[in-house]
Kinemage of the C-alpha trace (Angstrom):
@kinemage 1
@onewidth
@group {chain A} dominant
@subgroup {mainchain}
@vectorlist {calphas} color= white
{ca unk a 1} P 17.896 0.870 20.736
{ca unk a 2} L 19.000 1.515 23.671
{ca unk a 3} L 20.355 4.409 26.448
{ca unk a 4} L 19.682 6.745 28.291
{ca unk a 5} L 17.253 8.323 25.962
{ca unk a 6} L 15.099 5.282 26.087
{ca unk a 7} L 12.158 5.937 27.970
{ca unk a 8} L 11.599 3.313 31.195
{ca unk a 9} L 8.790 2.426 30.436
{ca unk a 10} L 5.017 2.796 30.230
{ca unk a 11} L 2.822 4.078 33.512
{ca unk a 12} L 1.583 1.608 35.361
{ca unk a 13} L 1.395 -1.453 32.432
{ca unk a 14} L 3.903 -3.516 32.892
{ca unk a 15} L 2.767 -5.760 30.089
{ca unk a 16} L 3.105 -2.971 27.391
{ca unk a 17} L 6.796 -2.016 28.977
{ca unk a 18} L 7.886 -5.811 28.484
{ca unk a 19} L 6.180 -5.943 24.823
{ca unk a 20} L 8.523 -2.722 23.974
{ca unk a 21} L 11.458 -3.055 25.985
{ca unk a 22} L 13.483 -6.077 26.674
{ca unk a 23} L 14.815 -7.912 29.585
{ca unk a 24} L 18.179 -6.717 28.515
{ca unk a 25} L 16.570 -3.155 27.935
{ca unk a 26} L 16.582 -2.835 24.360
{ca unk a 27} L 13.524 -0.729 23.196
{ca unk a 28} L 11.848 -2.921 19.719
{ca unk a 29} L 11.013 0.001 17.490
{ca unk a 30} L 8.753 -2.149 15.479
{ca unk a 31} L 10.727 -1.445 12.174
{ca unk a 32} L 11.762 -4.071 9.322
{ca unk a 33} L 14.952 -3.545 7.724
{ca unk a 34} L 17.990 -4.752 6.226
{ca unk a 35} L 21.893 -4.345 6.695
{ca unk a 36} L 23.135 -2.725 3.822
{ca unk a 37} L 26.946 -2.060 2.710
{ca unk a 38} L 29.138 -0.038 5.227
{ca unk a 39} L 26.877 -1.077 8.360
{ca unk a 40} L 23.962 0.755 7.568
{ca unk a 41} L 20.344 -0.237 7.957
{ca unk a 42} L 17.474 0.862 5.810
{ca unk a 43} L 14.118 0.691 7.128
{ca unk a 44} L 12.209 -1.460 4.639
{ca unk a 45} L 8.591 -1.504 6.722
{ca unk a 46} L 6.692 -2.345 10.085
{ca unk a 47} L 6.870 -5.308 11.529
{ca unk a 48} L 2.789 -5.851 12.039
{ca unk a 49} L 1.991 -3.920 8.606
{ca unk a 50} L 4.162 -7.495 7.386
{ca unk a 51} L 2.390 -9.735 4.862
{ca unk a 52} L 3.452 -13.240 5.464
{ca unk a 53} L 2.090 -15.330 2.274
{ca unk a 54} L 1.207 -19.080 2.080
{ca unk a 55} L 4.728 -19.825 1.085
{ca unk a 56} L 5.998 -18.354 4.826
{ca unk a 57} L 7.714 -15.349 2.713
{ca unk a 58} L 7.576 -11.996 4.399
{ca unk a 59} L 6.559 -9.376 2.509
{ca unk a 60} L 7.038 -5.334 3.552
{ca unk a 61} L 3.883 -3.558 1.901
{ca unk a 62} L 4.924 -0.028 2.049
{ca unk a 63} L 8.280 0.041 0.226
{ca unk a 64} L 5.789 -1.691 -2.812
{ca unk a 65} L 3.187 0.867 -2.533
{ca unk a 66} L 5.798 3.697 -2.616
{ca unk a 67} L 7.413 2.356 -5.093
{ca unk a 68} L 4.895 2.286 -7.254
{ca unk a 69} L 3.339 5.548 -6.344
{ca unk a 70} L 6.501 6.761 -8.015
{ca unk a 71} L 5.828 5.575 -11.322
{ca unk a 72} L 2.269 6.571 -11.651
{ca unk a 73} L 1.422 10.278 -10.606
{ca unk a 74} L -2.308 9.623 -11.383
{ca unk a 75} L -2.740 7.213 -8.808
{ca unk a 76} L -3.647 8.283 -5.221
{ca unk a 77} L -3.298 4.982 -3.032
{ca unk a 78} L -2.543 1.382 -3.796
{ca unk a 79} L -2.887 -1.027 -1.031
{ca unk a 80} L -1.140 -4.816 -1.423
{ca unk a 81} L -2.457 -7.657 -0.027
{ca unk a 82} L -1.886 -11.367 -0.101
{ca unk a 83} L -2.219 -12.528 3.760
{ca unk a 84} L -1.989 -16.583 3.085
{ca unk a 85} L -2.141 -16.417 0.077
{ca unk a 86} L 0.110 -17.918 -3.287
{ca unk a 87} L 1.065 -14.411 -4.411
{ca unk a 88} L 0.630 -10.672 -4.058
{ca unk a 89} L -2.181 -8.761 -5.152
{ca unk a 90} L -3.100 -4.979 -5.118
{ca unk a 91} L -6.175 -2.686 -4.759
{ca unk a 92} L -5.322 0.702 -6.995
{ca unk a 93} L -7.224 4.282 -7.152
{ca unk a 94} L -6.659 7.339 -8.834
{ca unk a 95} L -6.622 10.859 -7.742
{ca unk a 96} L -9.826 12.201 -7.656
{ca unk a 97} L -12.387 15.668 -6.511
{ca unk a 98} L -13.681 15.441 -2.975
{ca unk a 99} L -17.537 16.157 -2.023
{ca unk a 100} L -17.379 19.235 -0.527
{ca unk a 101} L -20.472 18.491 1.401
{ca unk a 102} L -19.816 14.208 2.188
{ca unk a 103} L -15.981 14.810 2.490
{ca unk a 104} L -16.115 11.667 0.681
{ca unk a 105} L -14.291 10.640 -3.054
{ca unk a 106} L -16.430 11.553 -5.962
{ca unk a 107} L -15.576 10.076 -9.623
{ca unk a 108} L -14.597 12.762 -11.060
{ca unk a 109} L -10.229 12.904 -11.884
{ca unk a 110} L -8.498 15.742 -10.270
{ca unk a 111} L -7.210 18.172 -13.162
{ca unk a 112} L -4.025 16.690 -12.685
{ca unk a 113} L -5.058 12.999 -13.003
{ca unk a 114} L -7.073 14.314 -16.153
{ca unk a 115} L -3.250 16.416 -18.210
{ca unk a 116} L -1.328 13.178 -16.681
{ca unk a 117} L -3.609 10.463 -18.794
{ca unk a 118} L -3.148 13.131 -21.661
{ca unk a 119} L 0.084 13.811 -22.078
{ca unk a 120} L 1.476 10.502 -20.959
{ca unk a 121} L -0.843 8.104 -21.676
{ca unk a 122} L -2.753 9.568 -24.569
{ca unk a 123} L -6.171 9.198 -23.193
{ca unk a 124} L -8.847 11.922 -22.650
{ca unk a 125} L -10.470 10.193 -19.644
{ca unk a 126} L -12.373 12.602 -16.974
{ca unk a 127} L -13.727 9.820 -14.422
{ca unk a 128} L -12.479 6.963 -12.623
{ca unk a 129} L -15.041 5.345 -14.000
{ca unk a 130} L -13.879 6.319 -17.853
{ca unk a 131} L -10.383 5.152 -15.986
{ca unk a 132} L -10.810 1.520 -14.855
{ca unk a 133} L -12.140 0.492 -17.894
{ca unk a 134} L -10.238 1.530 -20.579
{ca unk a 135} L -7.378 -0.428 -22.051
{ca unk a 136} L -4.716 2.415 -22.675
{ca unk a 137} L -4.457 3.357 -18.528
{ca unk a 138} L -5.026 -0.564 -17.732
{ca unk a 139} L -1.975 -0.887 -19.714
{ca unk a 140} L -0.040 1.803 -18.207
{ca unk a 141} L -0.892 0.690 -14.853
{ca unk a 142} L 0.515 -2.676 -15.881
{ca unk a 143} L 4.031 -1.255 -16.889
{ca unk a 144} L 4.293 0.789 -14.165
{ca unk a 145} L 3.991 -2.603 -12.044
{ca unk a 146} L 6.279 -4.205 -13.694
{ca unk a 147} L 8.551 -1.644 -12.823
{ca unk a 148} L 7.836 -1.628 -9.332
{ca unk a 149} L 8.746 -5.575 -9.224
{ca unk a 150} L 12.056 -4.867 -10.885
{ca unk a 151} L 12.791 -2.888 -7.649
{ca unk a 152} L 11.490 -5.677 -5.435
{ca unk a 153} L 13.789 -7.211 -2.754
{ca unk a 154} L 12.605 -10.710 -4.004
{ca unk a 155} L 10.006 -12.530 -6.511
{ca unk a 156} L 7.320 -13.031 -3.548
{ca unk a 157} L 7.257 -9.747 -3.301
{ca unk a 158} L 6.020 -9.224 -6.531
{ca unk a 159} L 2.511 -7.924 -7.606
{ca unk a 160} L 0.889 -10.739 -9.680
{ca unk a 161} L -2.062 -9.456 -9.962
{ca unk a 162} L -4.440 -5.671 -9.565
{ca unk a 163} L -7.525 -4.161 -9.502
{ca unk a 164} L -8.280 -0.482 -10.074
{ca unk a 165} L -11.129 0.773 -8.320
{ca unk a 166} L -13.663 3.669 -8.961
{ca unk a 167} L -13.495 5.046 -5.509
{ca unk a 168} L -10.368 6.279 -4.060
{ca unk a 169} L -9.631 5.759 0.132
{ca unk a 170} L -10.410 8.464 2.043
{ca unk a 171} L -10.954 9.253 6.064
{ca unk a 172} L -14.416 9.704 5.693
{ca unk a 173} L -14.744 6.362 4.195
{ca unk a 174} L -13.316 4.655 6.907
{ca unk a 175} L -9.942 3.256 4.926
{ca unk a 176} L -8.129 6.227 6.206
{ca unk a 177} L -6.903 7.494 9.819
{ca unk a 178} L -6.936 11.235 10.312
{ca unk a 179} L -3.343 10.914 10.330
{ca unk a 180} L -3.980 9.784 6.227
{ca unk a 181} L -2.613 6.368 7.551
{ca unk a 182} L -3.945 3.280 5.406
{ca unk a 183} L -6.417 0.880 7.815
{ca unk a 184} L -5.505 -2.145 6.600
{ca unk a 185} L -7.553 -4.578 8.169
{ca unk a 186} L -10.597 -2.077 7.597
{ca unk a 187} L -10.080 -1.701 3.744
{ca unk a 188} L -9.571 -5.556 3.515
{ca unk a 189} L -12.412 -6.085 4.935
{ca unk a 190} L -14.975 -3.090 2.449
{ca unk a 191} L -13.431 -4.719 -0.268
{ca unk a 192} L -13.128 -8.402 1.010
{ca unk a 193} L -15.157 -9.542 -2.107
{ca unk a 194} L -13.039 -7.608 -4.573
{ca unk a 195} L -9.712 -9.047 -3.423
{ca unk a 196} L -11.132 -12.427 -3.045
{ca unk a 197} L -11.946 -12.540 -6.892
{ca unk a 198} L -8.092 -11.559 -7.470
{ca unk a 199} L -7.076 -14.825 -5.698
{ca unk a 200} L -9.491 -16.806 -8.122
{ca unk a 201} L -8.983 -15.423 -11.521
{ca unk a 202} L -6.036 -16.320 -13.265
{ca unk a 203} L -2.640 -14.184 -12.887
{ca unk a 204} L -2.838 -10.972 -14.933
{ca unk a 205} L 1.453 -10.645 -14.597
């Protein structure tokens, strides 16, 4: 972008000014997107939230997660991942109570979590950990992938493989900013040993 409505720069850093505005003065929103038909451009991500795998591909996390978000109302967050790595994997949680007292995820499905497995899955589950393990919601959870990757921009940026897990991200548990923005780096790192055993087993999709 750029005009008159472009700022001119930042206070007394020069070296922030020339990382966000150019020497032509074109102000780099940090967006990813793609032309689309008649000249438009949808936003498809952020530049540094990008997932480059081993193959070079760049992969756009949040159009994924919101994606599939949209085919599963039980599920709260889903974070992919695949930094360097042969495919893309994700980290999945379900709606769920919070501690009043620790502000922090207990196991227990919200009531709406509880009439979704019910009536759409046809499983009377009232925990996350009921959830995780049992094959009817595993299944669903796999279906509703697949139709997330039919909506994919390419193959690479299909989820091969996921994990649900028994606690879902909150602020209080550090994979959340008070904004309710995903910490990416912080969340790869409390569940480093979880997403390394996705890269080792064999592909579940």
């Amino acid at each position: 972008m750029r005009g008159r409505n472009i700022m001119m720069g930042y206070l007394n850093n020069e070296e922030a000014t020339k990382k966000t505005i150019d020497a032509d003065g074109y102000l780099h929103s940090g967006d990813q997107g793609r032309l689309e038909e008649g000249g438009f451009l949808r936003i498809t991500g952020r530049i540094k939230e990008l997932i480059i795998t081993a193959g070079g591909e760049n992969v756009a996390p949040v159009p994924i997660e919101d994606n599939f978000k949209a085919q599963c109302e039980a599920c709260s967050n889903i974070m992919v991942v695949g930094e360097q790595k042969r495919f893309i994997a994700a980290l999945i949680s379900f709606k769920v109570d919070m501690d009043p007292k620790t502000m922090l995820p207990s196991h227990n499905l919200m009531a709406e979590a509880v009439k979704f497995f019910k009536n759409e899955v046809g499983v009377d589950v009232k925990t996350t950990d009921e959830a995780i393990i049992n094959p009817k919601v595993i299944d669903f959870v796999h279906r509703a992938i697949e139709k997330t990757n039919a909506k994919s921009v390419s193959r690479p940026a299909h989820i091969r493989k996921f994990t649900l897990i028994p606690d879902d991200f909150s602020i209080n548990g550090t994979e959340l900013t008070p904004t309710m923005k995903l910490k990416r780096k912080v969340t790869e790192a409390k569940y480093k040993h979880v997403i390394d055993e996705m890269f080792v087993q064999t592909a579940k999709l």
